[in-house]
C-alpha positions as CSV (number, residue, x, y, z in Angstrom):
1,X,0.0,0.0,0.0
2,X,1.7,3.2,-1.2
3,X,1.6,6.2,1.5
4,X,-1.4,7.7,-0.3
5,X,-3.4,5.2,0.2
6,X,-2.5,4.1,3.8
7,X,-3.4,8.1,4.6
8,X,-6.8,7.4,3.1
9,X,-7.2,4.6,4.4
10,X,-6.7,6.0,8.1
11,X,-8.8,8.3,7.5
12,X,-11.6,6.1,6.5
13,X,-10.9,3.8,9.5
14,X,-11.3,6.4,11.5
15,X,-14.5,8.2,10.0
16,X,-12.8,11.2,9.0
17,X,-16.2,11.9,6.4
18,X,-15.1,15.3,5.5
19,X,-11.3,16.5,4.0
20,X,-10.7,20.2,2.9
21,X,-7.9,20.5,0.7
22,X,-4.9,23.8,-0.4
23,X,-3.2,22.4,-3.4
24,X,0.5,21.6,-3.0
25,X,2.7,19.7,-5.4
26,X,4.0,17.2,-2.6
27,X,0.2,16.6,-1.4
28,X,-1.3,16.1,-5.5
29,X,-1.2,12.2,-4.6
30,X,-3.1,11.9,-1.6
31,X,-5.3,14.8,-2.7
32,X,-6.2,12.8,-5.4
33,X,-6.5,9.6,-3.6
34,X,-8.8,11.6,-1.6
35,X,-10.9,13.3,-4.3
36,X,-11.3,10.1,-5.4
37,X,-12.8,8.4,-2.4
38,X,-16.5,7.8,-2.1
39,X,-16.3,7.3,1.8
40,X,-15.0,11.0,2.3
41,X,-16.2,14.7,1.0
42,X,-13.6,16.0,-0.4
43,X,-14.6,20.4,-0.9
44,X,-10.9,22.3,-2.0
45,X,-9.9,25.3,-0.4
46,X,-8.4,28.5,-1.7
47,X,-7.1,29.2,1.8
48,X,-5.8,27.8,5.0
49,X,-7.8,29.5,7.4
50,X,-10.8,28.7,5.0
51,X,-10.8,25.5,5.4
52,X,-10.5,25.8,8.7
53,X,-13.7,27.3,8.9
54,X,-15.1,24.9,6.5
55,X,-13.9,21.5,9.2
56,X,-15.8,23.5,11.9
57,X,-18.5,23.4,9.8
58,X,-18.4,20.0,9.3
59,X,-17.7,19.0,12.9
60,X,-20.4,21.4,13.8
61,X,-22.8,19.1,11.9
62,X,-21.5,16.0,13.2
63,X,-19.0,15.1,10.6
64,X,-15.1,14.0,11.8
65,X,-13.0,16.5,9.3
66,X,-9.4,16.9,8.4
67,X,-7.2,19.5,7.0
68,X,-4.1,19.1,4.5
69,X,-1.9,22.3,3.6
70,X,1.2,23.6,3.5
71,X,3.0,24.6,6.5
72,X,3.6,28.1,4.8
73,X,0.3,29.7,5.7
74,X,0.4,28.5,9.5
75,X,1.2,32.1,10.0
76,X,-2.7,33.4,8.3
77,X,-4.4,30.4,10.5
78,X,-3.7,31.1,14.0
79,X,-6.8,33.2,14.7
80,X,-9.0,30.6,13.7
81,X,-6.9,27.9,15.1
82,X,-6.8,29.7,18.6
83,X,-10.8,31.5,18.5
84,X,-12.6,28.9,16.5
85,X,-11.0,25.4,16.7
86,X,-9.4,25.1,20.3
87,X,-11.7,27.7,22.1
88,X,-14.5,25.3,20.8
89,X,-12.5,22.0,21.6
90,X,-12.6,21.1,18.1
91,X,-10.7,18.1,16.7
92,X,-8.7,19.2,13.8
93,X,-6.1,16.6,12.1
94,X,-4.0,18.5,10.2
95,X,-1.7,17.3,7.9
96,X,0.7,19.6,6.4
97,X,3.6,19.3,3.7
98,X,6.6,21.1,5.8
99,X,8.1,23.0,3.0
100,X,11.4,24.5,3.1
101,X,14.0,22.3,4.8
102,X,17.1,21.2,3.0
103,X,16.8,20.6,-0.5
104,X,13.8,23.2,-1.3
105,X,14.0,24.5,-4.4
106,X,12.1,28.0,-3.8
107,X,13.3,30.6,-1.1
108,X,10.7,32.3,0.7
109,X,9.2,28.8,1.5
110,X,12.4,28.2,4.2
111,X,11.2,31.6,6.1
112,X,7.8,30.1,7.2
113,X,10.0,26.8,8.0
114,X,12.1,28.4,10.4
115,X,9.1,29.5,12.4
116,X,7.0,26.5,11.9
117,X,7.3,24.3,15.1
118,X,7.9,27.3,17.0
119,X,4.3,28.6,15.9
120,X,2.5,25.3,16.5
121,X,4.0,24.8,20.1
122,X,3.2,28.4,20.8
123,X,-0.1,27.3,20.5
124,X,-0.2,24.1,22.3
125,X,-0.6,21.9,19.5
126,X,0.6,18.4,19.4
127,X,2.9,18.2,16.5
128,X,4.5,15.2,14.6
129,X,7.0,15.1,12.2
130,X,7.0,12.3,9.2
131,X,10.5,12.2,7.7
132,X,10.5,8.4,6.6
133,X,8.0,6.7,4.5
134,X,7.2,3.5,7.0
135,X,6.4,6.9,9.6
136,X,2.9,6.2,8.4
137,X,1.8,3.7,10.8
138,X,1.8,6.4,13.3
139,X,-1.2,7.6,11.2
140,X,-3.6,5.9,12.6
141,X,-2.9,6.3,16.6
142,X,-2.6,9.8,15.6
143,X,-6.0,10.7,14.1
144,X,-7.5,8.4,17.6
145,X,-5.7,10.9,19.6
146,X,-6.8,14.1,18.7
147,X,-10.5,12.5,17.8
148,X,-10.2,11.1,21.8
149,X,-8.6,15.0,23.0
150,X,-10.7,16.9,21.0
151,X,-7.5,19.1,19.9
152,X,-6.0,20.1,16.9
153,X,-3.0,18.0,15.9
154,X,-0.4,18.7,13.1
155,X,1.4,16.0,11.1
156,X,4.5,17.9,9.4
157,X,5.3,16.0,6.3
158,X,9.0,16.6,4.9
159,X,10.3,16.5,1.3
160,X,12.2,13.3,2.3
161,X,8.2,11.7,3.0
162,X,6.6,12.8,-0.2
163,X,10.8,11.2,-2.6
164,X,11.3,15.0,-3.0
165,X,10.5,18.3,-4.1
């Protein structure tokens, strides 16, 4: 099972029903795998902190959502993380393609890296770090955590996860 699909197929498993989407070339394969699964609605974002709004939504109306971005507009979301998702003890998986470590081929995506970590443990959010492919299998205890917590949770995916840039 490629790392696409065992992502989906957490997210089934754990009746994540409703995905939100900010294109990114490292995510196009498990955004597709998810577009393309009839067990979860899949609604593209233009922005972070959109579909942010868009998972309360969901959980709001009883659905188990998730989130997958870029780590370079952390920065635009922390209002809604902070007034929306943990005020309102909102489970929010979130998992986000950690541009700009070593090997990133564009600039100004290493000055949201640098600040990255430091951001999402500002905040109190449980964050995880995939670097190897077989890091996967955390997955799954992962999504059960923050879905038992109620709290937001970030998965930081590097280039070496995705085979590159």
């Amino acid at each position: 099972m490629s790392v696409n699909e065992k992502i989906v197929s957490d997210l089934v498993a754990n009746n994540v029903e409703f995905v939100t989407t900010v294109p990114c070339k490292q995510l196009a394969g498990v955004i597709d795998q998810i577009d393309a699964c009839d067990d979860i609605y899949h609604i593209p974002s233009n922005k972070e902190d959109e579909g942010m709004g868009l998972c309360a939504g969901a959980f709001m109306g009883g659905k188990r959502p998730a989130i997958i971005m870029q780590n370079t507009a952390i920065g635009v979301t922390i209002n809604t993380l902070v007034t929306l998702t943990q005020y309102y003890r909102m489970p929010l998986p979130m998992l986000i393609s950690y541009r700009g470590e070593l090997g990133e081929p564009v600039a100004c995506q290493v000055e949201m890296a640098v600040h990255t970590k430091a951001l999402l443990n500002q905040l109190n959010i449980p964050t995880y770090h995939f670097h190897h492919e077989d890091d996967v299998n955390e997955f799954d205890a992962i999504l059960k955590h923050t879905f038992m917590c109620n709290k937001p949770v970030a998965i930081l995916t590097d280039a070496s996860f995705w085979k590159g840039y």
